[in-house]
C-alpha positions as CSV (number, residue, x, y, z in Angstrom):
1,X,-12.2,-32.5,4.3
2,X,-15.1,-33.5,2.1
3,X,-18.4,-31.2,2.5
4,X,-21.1,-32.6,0.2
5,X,-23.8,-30.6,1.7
6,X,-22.2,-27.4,0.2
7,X,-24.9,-25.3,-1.4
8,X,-22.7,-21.9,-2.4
9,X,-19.5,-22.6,-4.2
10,X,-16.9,-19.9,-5.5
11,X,-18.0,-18.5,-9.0
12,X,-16.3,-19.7,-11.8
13,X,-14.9,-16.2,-12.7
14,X,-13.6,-15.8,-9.0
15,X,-12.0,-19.2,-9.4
16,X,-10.4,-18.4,-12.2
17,X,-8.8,-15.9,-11.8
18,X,-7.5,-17.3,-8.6
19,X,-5.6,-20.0,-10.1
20,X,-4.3,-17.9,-12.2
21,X,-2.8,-16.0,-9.9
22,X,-5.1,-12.7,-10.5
23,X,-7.2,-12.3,-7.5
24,X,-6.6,-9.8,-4.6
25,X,-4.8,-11.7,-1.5
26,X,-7.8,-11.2,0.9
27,X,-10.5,-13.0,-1.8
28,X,-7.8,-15.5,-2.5
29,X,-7.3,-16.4,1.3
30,X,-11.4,-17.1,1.2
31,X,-11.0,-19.4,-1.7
32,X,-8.1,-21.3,-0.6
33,X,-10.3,-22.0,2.9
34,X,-13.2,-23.0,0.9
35,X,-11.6,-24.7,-1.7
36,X,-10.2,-26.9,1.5
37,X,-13.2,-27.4,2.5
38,X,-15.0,-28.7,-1.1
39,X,-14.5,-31.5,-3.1
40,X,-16.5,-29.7,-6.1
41,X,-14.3,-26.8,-5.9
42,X,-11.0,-28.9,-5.3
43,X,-12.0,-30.5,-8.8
44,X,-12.8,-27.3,-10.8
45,X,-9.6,-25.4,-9.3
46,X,-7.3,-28.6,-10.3
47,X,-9.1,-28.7,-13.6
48,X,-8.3,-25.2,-14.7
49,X,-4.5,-26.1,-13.3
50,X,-4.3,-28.5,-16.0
51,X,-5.9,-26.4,-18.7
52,X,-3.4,-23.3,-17.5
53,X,-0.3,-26.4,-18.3
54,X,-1.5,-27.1,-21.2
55,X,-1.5,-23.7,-22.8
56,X,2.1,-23.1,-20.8
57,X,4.0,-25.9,-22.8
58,X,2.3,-24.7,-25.8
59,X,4.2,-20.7,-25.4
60,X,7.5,-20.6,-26.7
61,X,10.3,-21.2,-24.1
62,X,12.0,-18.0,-22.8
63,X,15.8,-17.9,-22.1
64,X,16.1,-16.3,-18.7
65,X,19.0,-14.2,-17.4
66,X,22.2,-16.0,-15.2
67,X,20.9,-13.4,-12.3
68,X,17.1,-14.7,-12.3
69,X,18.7,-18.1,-12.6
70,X,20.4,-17.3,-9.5
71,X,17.7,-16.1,-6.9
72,X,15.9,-19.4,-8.3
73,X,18.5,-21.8,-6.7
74,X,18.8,-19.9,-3.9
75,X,14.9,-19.9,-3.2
76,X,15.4,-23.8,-3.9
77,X,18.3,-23.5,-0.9
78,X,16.5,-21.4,1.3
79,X,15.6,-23.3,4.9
80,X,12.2,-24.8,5.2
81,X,10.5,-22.7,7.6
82,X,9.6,-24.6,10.8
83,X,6.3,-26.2,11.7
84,X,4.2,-24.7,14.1
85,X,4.0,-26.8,17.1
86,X,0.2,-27.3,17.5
87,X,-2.7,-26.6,15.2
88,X,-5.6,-23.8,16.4
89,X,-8.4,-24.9,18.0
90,X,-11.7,-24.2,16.4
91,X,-13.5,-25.0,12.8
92,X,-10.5,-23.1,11.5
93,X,-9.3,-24.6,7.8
94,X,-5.4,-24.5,7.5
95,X,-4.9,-21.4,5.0
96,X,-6.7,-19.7,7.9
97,X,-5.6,-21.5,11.1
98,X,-1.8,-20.5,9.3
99,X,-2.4,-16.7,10.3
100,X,-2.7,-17.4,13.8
101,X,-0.2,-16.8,16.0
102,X,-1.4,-18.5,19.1
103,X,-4.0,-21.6,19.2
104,X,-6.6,-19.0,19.3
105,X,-7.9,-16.3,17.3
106,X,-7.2,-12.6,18.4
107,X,-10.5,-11.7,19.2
108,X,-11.7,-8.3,20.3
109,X,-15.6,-7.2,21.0
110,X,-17.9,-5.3,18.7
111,X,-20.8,-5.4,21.4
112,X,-23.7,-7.6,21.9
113,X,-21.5,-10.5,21.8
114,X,-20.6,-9.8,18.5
115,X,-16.6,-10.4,18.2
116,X,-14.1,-9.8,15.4
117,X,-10.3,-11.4,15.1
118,X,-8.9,-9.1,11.8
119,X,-6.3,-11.4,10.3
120,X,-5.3,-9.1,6.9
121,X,-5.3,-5.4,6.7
122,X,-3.4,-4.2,3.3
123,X,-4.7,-1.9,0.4
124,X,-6.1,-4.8,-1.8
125,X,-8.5,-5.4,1.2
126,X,-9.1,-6.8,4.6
127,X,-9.6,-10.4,6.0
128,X,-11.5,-10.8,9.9
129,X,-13.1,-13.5,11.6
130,X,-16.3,-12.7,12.9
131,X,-18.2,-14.5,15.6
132,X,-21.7,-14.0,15.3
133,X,-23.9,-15.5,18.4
134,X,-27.1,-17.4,17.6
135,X,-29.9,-15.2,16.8
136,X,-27.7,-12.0,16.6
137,X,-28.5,-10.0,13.1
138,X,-25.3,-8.2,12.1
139,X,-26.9,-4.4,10.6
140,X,-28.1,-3.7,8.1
141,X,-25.6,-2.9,5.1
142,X,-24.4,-2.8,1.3
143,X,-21.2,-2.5,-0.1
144,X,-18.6,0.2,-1.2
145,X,-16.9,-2.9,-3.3
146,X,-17.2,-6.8,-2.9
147,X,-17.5,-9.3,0.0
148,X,-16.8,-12.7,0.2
149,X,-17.7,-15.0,3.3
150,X,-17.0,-18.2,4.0
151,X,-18.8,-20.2,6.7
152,X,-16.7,-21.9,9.3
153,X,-19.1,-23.0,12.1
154,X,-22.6,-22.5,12.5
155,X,-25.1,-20.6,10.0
156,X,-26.4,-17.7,8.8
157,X,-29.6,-16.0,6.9
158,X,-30.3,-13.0,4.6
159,X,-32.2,-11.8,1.5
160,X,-29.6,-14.2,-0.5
161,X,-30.4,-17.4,0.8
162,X,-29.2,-19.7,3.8
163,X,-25.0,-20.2,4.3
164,X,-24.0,-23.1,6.2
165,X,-20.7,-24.5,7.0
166,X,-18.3,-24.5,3.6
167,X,-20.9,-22.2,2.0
168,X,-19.6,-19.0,0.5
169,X,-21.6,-15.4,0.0
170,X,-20.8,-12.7,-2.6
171,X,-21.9,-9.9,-2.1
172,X,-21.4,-6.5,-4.3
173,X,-23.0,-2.8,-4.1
174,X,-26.3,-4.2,-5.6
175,X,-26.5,-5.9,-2.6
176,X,-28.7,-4.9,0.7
177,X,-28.5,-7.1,3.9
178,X,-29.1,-8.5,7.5
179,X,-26.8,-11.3,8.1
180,X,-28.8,-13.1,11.1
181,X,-27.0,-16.1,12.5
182,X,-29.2,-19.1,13.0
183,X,-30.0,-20.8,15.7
184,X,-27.7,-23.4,16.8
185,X,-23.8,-23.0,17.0
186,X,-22.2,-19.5,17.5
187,X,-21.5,-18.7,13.3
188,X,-18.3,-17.9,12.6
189,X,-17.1,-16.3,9.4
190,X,-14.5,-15.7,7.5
191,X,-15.0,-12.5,5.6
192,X,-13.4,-10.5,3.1
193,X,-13.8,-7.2,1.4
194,X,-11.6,-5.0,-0.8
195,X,-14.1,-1.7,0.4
196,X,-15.5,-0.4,3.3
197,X,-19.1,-1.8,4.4
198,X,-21.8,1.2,3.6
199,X,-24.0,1.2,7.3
200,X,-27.8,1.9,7.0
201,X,-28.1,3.4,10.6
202,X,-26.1,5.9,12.0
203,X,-24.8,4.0,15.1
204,X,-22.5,1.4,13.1
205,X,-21.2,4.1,10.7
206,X,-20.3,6.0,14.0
207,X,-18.2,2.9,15.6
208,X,-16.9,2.7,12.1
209,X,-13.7,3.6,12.1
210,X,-12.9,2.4,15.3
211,X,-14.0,-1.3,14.2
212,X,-12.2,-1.1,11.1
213,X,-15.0,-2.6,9.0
């Protein structure tokens, strides 16, 4: 799906090292959804593909043992896992939508009509889907490490700039803000971060742990 109106786009670096193969699952899951959702960033990923080929056929060729040979054809063999029946419902891109295991995300309350579906929870990071109601201003917060959000439905504000749908946010420990959601459409976000959030007030750093942000 096309989204000219995109104003945020992944950073080169970030994309980068994505194609190559280098970037934390969580951060890569927010790129693939963006990347689905924008034909600038479709280009720039398929371009570096082609650079990254280029400099491939160019390495000298590797004779590889009869054993790694062997788990090849019988990756090749393996059965094609089975389609899921029905697609989620909701501004969900598929790399997301893919992580559901009903038609509906998982979601549990924060408060204040705040809600939170986590879809990845490993050591390289964490992936959730929040649902921020119009108006609601998520608190105030920097970072132990880096977050990446990707718009899905609605809008947001902070100190950065306005992020609509298909727009992505980076955000590192220089990094001080008040997500507010806009007026309009519920936002929802996909967010990842590789570190916990650092909570200005004392509340949110109490439900902490519990909340798993």
């Amino acid at each position: 799906m096309s989204m000219s109106h995109i104003q945020h786009h992944i950073p080169e670096p970030l994309l980068v090292a994505y194609v190559s193969g280098n970037l934390p699952e969580p951060f890569a899951l927010v790129v693939a959804a963006h990347i689905s959702m924008c034909v600038e960033c479709r280009a720039a990923m398929e371009t570096h593909q082609q650079v990254g080929g280029v400099i491939l056929n160019e390495e000298k060729c590797v004779a590889v043992s009869a054993g790694m040979k062997g788990a090849l054809l019988d990756l090749l063999d393996a059965p094609v896992p089975e389609e899921k029946p029905s697609r989620p419902k909701g501004p969900y891109p598929a790399p997301v939508a893919d992580l559901f295991e009903t038609e509906t995300p998982d979601w549990r309350s924060l408060g204040r009509g705040v809600k939170q579906s986590i879809l990845m929870d490993k050591g390289a990071g964490s992936v959730r889907l929040l649902s921020i109601p119009s108006g609601m201003a998520m608190p105030d917060h920097s970072h132990g490490g880096m977050e990446m959000t990707l718009v899905l439905q609605g809008s947001f504000s902070d100190v950065q700039g306005r992020f609509a749908r298909g727009d992505v946010e980076i955000a590192d420990s220089s990094v001080t803000h008040t997500p507010i959601a806009d007026e309009g459409d519920t936002c929802i976000c996909l967010a990842a971060t590789d570190a916990s959030l650092k909570f200005n007030a004392l509340l949110p750093r109490l439900l902490q742990p519990l909340f798993r942000i």
